[in-house]
N, C-alpha and C positions, 0 to 999 in steps of 0.2 A: 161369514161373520155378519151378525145383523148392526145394524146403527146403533141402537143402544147398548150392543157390546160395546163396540169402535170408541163409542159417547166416554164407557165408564175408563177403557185403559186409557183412551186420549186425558181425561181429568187425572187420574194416579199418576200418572209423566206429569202433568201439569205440575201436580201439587207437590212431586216429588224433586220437581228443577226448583220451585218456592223455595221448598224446605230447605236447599239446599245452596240459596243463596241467600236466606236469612240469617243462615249460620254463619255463612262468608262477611257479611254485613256485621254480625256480631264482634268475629270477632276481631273485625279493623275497626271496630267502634273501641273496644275494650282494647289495641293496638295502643290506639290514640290517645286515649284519658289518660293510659297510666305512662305515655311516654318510649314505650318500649317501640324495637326494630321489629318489623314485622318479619316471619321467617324466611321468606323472599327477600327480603331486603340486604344484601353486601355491602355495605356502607363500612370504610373502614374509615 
């Protein structure tokens, strides 16, 4: 496997943990505005 293979799947993992905790970001942001339990959340 040469470097700049290694380079581009190393950036795809990258971008693909990003994407993937901006969505998590999103939606305890959108949690929180509207008040609601987040679905983790047990809170009786």
């Amino acid at each position: 496997m040469t470097v700049s293979r290694f380079r581009t799947i190393l950036y795809i993992v990258v971008a693909i943990v990003s994407l993937a905790g901006l969505a998590d970001a999103a939606y305890l942001t959108v949690q929180a505005l509207t008040g609601e339990t987040a679905a983790c959340g047990n809170q009786a």
